[in-house]
C-alpha positions in Angstrom: 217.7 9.7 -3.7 220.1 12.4 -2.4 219.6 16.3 -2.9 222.6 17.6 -4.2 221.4 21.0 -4.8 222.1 22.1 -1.2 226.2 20.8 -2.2 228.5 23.2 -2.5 230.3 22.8 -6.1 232.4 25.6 -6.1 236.6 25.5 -5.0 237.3 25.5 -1.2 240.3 27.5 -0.8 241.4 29.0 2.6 238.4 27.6 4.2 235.9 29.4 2.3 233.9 28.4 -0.9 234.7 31.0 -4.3 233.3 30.5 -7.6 235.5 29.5 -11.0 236.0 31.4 -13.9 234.5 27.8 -15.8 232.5 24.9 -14.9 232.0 21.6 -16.2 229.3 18.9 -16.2 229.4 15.8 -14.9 226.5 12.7 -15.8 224.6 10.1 -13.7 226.6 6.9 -14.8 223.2 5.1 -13.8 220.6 7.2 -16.5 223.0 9.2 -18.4 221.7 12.5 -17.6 223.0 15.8 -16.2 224.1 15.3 -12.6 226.0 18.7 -11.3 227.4 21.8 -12.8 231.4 22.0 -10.8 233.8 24.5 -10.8 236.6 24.3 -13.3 239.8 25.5 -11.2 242.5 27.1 -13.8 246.2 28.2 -12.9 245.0 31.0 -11.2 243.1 28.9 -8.6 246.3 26.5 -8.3 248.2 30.0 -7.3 245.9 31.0 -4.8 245.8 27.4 -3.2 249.1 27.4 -2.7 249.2 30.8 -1.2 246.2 29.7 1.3 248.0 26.4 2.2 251.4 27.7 2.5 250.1 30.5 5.2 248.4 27.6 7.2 251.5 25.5 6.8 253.8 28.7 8.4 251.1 29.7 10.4 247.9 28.2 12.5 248.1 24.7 11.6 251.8 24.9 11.4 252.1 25.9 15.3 248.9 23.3 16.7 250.2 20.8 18.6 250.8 17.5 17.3 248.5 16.1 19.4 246.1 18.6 18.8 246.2 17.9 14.7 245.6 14.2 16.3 242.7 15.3 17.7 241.3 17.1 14.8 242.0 13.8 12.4 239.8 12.0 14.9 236.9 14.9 14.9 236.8 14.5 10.8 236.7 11.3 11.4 233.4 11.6 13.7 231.9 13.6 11.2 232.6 11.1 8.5 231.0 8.4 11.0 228.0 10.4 11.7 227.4 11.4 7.8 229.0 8.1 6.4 225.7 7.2 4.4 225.3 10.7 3.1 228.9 10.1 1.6 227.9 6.6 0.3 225.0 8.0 -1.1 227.3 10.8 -2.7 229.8 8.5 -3.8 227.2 6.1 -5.9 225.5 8.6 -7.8 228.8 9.7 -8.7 230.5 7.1 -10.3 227.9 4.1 -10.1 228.9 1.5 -7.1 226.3 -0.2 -5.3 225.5 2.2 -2.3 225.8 -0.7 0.3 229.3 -1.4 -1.1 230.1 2.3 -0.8 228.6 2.0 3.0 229.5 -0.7 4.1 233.4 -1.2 3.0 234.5 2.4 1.1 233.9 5.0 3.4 234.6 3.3 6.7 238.4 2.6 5.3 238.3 6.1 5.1 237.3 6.4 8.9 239.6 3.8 9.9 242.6 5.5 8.1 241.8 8.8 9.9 241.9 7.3 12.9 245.1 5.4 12.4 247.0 8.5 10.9 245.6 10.3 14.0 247.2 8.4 16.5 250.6 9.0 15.0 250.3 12.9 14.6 252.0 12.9 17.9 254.7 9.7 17.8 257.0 10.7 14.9 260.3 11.3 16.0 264.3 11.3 15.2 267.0 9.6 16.4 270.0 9.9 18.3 273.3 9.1 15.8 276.1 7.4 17.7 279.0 8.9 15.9 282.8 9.1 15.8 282.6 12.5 17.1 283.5 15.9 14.4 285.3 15.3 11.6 286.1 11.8 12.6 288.3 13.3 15.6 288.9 13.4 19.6 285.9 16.4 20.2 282.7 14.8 20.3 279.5 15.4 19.2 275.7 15.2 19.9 273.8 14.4 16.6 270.4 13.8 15.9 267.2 13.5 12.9 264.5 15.0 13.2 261.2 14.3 11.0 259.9 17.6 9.2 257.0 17.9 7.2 257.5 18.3 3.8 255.1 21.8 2.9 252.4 22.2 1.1 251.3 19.0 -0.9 248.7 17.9 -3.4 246.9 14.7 -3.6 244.9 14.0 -7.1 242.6 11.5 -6.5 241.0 9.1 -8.7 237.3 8.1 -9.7 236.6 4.9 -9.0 236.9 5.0 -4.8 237.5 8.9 -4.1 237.3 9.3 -1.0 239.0 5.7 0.6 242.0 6.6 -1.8 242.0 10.8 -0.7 242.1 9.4 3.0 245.5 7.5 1.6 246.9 10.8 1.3 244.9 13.3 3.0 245.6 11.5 6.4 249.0 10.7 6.8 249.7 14.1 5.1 247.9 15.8 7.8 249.1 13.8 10.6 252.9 14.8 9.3 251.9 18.8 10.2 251.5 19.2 6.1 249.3 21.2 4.5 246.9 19.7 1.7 245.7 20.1 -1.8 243.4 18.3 -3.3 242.3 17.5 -7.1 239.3 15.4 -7.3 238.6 13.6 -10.2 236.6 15.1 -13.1 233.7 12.4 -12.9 233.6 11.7 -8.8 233.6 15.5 -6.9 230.6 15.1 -5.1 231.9 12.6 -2.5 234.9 15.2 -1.8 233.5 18.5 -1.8 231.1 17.5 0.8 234.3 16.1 3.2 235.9 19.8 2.4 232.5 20.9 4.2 233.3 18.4 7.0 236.8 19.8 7.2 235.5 23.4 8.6 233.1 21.8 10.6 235.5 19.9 12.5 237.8 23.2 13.1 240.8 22.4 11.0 242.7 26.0 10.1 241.5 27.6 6.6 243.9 26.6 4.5 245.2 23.1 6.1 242.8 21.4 3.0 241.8 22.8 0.0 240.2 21.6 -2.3 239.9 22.0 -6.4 237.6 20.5 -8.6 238.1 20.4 -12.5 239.7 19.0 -15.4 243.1 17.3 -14.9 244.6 18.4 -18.0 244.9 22.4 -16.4 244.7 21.9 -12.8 246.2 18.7 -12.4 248.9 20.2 -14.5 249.1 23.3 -13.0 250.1 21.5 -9.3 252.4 19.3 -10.7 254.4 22.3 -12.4 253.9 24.7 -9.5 257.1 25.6 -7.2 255.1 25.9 -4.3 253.8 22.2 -4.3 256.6 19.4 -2.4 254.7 16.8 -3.1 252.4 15.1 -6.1 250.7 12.0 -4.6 248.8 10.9 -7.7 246.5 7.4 -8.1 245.2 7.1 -12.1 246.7 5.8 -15.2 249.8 4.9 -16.2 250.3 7.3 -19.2 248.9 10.4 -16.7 251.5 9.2 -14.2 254.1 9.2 -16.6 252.9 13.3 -17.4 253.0 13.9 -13.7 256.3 12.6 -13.0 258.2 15.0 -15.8 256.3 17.8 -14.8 257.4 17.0 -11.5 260.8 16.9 -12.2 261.2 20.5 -13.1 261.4 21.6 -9.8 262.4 18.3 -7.7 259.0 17.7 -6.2 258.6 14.3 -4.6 256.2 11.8 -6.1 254.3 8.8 -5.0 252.7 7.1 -8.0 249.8 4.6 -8.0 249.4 3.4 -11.4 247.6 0.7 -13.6 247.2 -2.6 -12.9 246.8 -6.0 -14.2 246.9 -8.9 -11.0 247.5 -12.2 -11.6 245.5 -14.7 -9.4 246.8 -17.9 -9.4 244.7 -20.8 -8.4 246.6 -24.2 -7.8 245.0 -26.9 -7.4 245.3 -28.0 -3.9 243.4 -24.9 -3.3 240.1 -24.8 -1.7 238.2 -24.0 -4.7 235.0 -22.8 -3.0 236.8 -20.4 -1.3 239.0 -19.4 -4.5 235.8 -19.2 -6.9 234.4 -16.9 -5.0 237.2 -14.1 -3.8 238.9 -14.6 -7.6 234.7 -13.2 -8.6 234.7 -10.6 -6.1 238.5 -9.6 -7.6 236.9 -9.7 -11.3 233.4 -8.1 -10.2 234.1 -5.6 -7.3 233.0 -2.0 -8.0 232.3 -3.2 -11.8 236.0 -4.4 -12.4 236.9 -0.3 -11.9 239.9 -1.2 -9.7 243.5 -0.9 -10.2 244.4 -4.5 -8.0 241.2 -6.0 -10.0 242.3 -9.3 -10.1 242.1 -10.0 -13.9 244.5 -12.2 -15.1 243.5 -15.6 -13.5 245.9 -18.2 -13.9 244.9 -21.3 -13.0 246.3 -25.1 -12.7 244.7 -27.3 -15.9 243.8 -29.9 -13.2 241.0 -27.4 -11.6 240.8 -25.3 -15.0 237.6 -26.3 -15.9 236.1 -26.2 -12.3 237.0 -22.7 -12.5 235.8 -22.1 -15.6 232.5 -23.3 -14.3 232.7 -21.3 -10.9 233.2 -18.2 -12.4 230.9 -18.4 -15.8 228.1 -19.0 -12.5 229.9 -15.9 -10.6 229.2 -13.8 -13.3 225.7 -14.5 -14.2 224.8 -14.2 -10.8 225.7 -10.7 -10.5 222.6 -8.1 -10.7 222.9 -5.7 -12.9 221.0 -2.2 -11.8 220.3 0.7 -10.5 223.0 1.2 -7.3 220.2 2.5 -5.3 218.5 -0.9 -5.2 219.3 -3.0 -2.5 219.5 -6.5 -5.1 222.2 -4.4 -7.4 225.8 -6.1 -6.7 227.4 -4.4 -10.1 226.3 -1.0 -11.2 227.7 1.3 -14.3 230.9 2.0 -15.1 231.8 5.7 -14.7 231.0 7.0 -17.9 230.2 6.4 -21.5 233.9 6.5 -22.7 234.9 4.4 -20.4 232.2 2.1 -21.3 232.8 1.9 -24.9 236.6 1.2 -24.1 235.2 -1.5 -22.3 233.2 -2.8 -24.8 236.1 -2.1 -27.2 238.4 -4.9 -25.1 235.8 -7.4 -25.3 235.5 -7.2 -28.9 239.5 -7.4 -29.3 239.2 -10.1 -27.0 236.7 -12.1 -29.2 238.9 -11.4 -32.4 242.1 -12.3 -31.3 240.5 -15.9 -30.6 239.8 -15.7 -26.9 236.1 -18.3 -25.8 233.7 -16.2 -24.2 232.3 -18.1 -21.2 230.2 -15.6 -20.3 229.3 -11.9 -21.3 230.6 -9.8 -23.2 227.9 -6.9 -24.9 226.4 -4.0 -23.0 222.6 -4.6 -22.2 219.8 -2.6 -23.4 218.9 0.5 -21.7 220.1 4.0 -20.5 223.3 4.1 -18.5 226.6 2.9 -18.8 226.4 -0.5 -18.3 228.3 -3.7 -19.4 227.9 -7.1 -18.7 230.2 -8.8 -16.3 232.4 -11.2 -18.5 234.7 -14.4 -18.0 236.8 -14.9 -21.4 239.1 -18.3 -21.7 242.2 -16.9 -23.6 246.1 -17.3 -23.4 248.7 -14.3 -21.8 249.3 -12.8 -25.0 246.5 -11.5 -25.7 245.6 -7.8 -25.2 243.4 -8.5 -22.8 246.0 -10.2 -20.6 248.1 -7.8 -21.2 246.1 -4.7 -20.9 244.5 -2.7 -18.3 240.8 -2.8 -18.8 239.3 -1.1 -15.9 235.9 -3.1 -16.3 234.4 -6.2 -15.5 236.2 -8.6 -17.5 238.7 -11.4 -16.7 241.0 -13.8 -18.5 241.6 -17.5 -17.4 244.8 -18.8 -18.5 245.9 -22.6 -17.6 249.4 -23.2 -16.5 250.9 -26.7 -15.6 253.8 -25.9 -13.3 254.8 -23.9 -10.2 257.5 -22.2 -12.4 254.9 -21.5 -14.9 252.9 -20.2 -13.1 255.2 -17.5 -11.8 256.8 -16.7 -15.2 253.1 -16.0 -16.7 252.4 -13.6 -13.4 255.6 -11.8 -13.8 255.2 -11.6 -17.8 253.4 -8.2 -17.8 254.4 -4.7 -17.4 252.4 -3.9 -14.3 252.9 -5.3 -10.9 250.5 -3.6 -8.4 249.4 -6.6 -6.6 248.9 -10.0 -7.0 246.8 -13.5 -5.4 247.8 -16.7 -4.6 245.5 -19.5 -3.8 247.0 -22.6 -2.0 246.7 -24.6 1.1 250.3 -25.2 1.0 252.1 -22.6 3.4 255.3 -23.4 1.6 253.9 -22.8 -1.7 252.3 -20.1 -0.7 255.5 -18.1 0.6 257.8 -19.2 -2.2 255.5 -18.3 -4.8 254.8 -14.9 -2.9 258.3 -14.1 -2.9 259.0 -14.2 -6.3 255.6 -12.6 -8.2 256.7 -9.0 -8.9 254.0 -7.0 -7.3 253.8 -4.7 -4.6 251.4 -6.4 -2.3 250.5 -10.0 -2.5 247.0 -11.4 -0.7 247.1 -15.4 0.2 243.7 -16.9 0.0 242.0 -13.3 -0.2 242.0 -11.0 -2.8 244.0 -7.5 -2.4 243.4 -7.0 1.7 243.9 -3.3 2.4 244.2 -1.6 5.4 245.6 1.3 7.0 248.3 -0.1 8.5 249.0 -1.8 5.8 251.4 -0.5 3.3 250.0 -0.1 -0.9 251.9 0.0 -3.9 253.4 -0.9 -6.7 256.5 -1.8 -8.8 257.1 -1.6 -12.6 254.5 0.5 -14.6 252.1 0.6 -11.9 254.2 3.4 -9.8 256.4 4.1 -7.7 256.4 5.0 -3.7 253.9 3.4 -1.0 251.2 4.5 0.7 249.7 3.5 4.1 251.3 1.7 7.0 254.7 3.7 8.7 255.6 4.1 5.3 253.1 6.4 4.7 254.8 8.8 7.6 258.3 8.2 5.9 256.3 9.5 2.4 255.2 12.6 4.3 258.6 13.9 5.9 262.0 15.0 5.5 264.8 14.1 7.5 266.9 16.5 9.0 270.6 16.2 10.5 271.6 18.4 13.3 274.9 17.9 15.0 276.3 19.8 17.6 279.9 20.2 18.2 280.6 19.7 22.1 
């Protein structure tokens, strides 16, 4: 087991560690028990954030080279490389994943993400605007765009994958010439606090990251109301999203918004079902169902229903339940006991509002915050087909149609991502093109990579993250024209 008692908890601001006037406790998912005592940042420590990242932004890291905040990326990058089990290990205890998961797949998207951000740090450019010359007459012109960072911006970051998702923000923010705020989340610091550490090893300028631990109702708020912020990049809930974005709006900040989910997969049945069994489990099942493209609503063709039924009842019971330190665990606890007993909660509604349950469905004995994975057969209108859970549990739903099939994706307020399986590469466009989702995987569930971009439409955000559109996200255009 890691030593976290060498960690510093406290709020990196400027580049240097200070204590909070408060602190807060967070809990082993796995045992229930005490983990850490954090720092609880208030308005105060918003203020002097912003002060620290607004004198890096018009001063050190504002004048480095782009190339040169390139080259810094990459050294984080390095460091994360060098110290990525550490981080796993950090990033388990925390919030409950299986540590080979967290090795072997989390952290090195972070990696990979610093490294793609850090190549563009010095390829973002304008353009030159063919024009009619001023005013529309006879004297020409020479006009151009340039691509400016934005300021100081803040990135609050969610539980369930902490540091992949801060790399979402913290790298292309960087790469931009921004400076760089960060709110972990209450239940998953650990993981972050020790990449601040990483950040002053690799040389960046005090100030270019900050970072703020603490409860989301006062710091969270206090960023996304403070004048000095130009950005809110926020991943979480839908109803903290909504918060965000009118707070936001007092003072014009830009937003990018990744909200709740609640993907569709649709299996048809000319699909190869091995294949389809087995990524719609690991869409159900992966990092205990705590993910906002979990793959929950699976619709599938009433030829291969049963099949599936079958596939995934055996998907589910196969799954170890443990400790996430033990090599044989695939699922470990959810995050906490709330979220737990909301869980739970689901199930039950599930149950009572007439759904079968395949498989699962009840918590098993023991400390922790465990819940069993579970495979319910039910219909769309259920609450748990309409609902994000943000657990292990999934909803097969028969359908008899191509049409159908689309109408039951699209009947649901969310539409982060969806899958499609199909061997038909007809089907598997036409269908692609009309699910309302941000990002749609064919024959894999929810592939994510940097260069790839991630969002969603409807209630589950607004804005995109990743890819070139993640530079876009990060700058402001400018228009300069010069009379000749």
């Amino acid at each position: 087991m890691i030593d976290i008692s060498t960690l510093n908890t406290g709020l990196y601001i400027g580049g240097e560690w200070h204590d909070a006037r408060e602190t807060f406790t967070t809990l082993n998912p796995a045992t229930g028990q005490p983990l850490a005592d954090l720092a609880a940042a208030d308005a105060s420590d918003v203020d002097a954030a912003v002060s620290a990242a607004t004198t890096a932004f018009r001063g050190d890291w504002g004048a480095l080279a782009p190339s040169r905040k390139g080259a810094l990326l990459n050294k984080l990058a390095d460091l994360v490389e060098r110290d990525v089990e550490q981080l796993a290990a950090l990033e388990s205890l925390d919030m409950g994943r299986p540590v080979g998961m967290s090795a072997a797949m989390m952290i090195p998207n972070l990696i990979g993400t610093l490294r793609y951000y850090a190549g563009w740090a010095d390829k973002i450019n304008g353009e030159l605007i063919a024009n009619d010359g001023y005013m529309g007459g006879p004297v020409p012109t020479h006009a151009y765009t340039r691509r400016e960072p934005l300021g100081v911006v803040a990135a609050i970051v969610p539980w369930n994958a902490p540091l992949m998702i801060l790399g979402w923000k913290l790298a292309p923010a960087l790469a931009c010439g921004n400076t760089v705020i960060i709110k972990p989340a209450e239940d998953a610091s650990l993981s972050i606090l020790r990449l601040a550490e990483l950040v002053t090893e690799a040389g960046f300028p005090p100030g270019t990251v900050n970072v703020l631990p603490g409860v989301g109702k006062v710091a969270g708020e206090a960023l996304a109301l403070h004048p000095g912020i130009k950005k809110i990049s926020f991943t979480g809930s839908t109803v903290t999203g909504r918060a965000i974005l009118q707070n936001s709006a007092v003072n014009f900040k830009r937003t990018a918004l990744e909200l709740g989910g609640k993907a569709p997969q649709i299996i048809f049945d000319d699909a190869n079902l091995e294949a389809a069994i087995q990524g719609t489990a690991m869409g159900l099942f992966f990092n205990q169902g705590e993910v906002c493209a979990a793959g929950t609503r699976v619709i599938v063709h009433r030829k291969v229903y049963d099949a599936v039924i079958d596939g995934l009842k055996g998907a589910a019971q196969a799954q170890v339940i443990g400790d996430p330190f033990d090599p044989s665990t695939t699922m470990g606890p959810l995050v906490n006991e709330r979220q737990r007993d909301r869980v739970l909660e689901y199930m039950k509604t599930g149950a009572g509002e007439g759904a079968d349950v395949i498989t699962g469905g009840s918590a098993p004995e023991g400390p922790g915050f465990f819940v069993e994975p579970t495979v319910l057969a039910g219909s769309n209108e259920m609450t748990v087909a309409r609902e994000e859970i943000f657990g292990p549990v999934g909803v097969v739903i028969p359908f008899d149609s191509d049409e159908e099939a689309i109408a039951l994706a699209n009947d649901n307020q969310y539409g982060l991502s969806a899958t499609v399986w199909t061997s038909d590469v007809t089907r598997a466009h036409t269908i692609s093109a009309k699910v309302e989702a941000g990002a749609i995987g064919v024959n894999g569930w929810s592939p994510l990579a940097p260069q790839l971009p991630w969002g969603g439409v409807k209630a589950s955000g607004v804005g995109r993250e990743l890819g070139f559109e993640g530079i876009l996200s990060y700058t402001e255009t400018k228009t300069v024209t010069v009379v000749l």
